[in-house]
N, C-alpha and C positions, 0 to 999 in steps of 0.2 A: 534222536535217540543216542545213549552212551553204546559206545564199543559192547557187542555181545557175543561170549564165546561160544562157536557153532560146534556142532558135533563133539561136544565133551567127552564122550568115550574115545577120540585119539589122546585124551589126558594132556601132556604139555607140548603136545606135535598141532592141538588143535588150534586153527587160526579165529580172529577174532575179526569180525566184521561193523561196520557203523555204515547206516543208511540217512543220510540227509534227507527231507525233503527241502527244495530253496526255492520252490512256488507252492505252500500248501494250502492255500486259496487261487484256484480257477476257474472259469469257466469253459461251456463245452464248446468247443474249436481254438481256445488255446491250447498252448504247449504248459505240460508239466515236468520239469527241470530237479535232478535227484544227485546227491554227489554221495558215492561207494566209495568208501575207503576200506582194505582187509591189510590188516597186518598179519605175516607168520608168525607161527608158534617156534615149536623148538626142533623142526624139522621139514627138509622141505618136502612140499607133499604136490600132487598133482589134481589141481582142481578140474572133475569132470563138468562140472558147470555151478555159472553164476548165472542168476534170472531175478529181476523183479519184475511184478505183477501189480496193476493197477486194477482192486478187484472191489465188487461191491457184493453186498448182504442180498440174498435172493428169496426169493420165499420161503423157499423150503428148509430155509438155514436156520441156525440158533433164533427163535422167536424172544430171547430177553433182551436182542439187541448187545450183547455183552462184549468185551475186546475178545472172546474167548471162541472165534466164529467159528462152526465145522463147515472145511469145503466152502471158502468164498468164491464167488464165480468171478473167475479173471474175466476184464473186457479189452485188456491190455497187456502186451506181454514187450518184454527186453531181455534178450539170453545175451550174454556177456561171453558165452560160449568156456569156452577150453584153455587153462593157461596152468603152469608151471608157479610155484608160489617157494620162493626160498626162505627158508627159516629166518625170523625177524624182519622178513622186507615188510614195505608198507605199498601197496600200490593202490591208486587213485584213480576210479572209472566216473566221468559225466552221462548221465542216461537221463535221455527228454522222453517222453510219451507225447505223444499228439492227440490231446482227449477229443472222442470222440462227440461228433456233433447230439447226438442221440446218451450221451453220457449222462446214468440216472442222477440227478441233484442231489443235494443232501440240506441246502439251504437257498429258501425263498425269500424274496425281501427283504433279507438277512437275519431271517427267522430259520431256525433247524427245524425242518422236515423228519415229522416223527413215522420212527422204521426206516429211515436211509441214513446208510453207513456205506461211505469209502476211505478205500486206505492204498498204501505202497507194503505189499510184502516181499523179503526177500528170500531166495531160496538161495543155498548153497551144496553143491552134491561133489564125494569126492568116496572113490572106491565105492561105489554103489549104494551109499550112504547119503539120507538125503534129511537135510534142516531145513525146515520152512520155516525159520525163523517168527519174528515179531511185526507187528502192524505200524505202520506210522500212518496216523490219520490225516485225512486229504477234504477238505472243505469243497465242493461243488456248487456254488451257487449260480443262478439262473439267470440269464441272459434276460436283456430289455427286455423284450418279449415272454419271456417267462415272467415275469416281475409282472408287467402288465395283464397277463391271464390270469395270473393268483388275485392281482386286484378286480378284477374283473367280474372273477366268482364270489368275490367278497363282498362286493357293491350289489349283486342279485341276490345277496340273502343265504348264499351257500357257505356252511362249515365245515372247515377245512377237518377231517379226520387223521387219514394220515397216508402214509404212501408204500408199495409193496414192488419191488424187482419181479417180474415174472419172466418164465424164457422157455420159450421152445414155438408151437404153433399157434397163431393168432386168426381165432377164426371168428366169423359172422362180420367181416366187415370189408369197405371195396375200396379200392384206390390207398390201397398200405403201401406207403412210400420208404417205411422202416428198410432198412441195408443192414441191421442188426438183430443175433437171434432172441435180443434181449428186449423189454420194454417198462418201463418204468410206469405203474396206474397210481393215480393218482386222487384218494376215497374222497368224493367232499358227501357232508348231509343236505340233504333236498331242505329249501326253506316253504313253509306255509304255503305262498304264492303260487308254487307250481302244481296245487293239488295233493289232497289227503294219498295216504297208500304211497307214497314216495318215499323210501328209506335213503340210499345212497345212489350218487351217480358216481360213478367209475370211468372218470379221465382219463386220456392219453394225451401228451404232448412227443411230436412229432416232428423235431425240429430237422431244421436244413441252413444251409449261407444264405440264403435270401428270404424264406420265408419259415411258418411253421405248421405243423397241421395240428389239428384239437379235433379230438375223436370223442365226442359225449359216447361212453359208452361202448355199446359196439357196433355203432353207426358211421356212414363214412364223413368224410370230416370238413370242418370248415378251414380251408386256408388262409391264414393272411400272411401280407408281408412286412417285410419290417421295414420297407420306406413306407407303407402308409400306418403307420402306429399310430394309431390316434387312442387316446385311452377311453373319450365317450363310446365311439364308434366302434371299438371293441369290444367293448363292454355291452354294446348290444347287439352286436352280430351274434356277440355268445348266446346273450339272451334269445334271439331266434332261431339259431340252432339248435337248443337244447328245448325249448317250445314244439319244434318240428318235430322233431320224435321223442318227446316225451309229453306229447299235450293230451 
């Protein structure tokens, strides 16, 4: 993004900020890499803090999907803290995120996941005055194993619909390995095979360093891991879990 002038009502004292991102495609367990530049305005001022957020679209948010999101739920934070800002200086902050393992996607086999939005916002607060500035958008796409479970439902005959952030308590199901109060579902449509009266199944992916879980539903889940990826063998492991309790 170009330089944007925060809190416009200090008029020519107000300073101007620019938010790089310089990884805007990652995946979750890498690191996301952001370069903050603020230059002063026309006096110096005392910045009570700099933060950006690594936040995604939740349910309950703007349902148009729009840049225009109310309340994105941070899954990431970097407070830049407290510093002194001399009029016309420029100064230069690196801020990485360490995206979480469990980080909702936003793109599957490099196809965009409709309903998922992430971004980098930045806040700036000085005299009690607070700018939540602007969005830069951040690309999430899905790890081998994610890639191979989208193929996987795809190869049974499941349509893919689309995907909703949800966050708080996650209940009816056992062995929830989630470390986050967040969780990413994931809509597909039931195909023919599996029986009339089937509308949607409602996926969780559940990932970790070594393995990931798939939660058909709100049932407890099938694990694999990602040394044994095999994409047949996947593909039907799915298929008998999702037989088991939905047969």
């Amino acid at each position: 993004m170009a330089f944007r002038k925060f809190l416009s009502a200090l008029g020519v004292n107000a300073p101007e900020v620019e938010t790089v991102v310089d990884t805007p495609a990652v995946r979750p367990g890498e690191r996301l890499d952001c370069t903050v530049t603020v230059r002063g305005g026309g006096a110096d001022v005392d910045v009570e803090r700099l933060r950006l957020d690594l936040v995604v679209r939740a349910e309950d948010r703007e349902a148009d999907g729009s840049a225009a999101w109310r309340n994105p739920y941070p899954v990431a934070v970097r407070d830049l803290g407290a510093f002194r800002l001399p009029a016309g200086e420029t100064l230069v902050r690196k801020v990485s995120f360490e995206v979480p393992w469990e980080m909702p996607l936003t793109r599957a086999r490099g196809i965009a996941l409709r309903g998922a939005h992430a971004a980098v916002r930045t806040e700036l607060a000085i005299d009690g005055a607070v700018d939540k500035g602007d969005f830069d958008r951040v690309e999430v796409h899905g790890l081998p194993a994610h890639d191979a479970l989208f193929e996987a439902f795809e190869e049974l005959g499941f349509a893919l619909h689309e995907t909703e952030v949800k966050i708080g308590e996650w209940t009816a199901v056992m062995e929830d390995r989630r470390t986050s109060p967040w969780w990413q579902e994931v809509d597909f449509f039931f195909p023919a095979a599996y029986g009339r009266g089937r509308t949607e199944l409602e996926a969780v992916f559940v990932p970790r360093p070594d393995a990931v879980d798939v939660h058909p539903g709100g049932y407890p889940p099938l694990t694999l891991a990602y040394a044994e990826l095999d994409q047949a063998g996947w593909t039907a492991a799915v298929d008998a879990c999702v037989r088991r309790h939905w047969r």
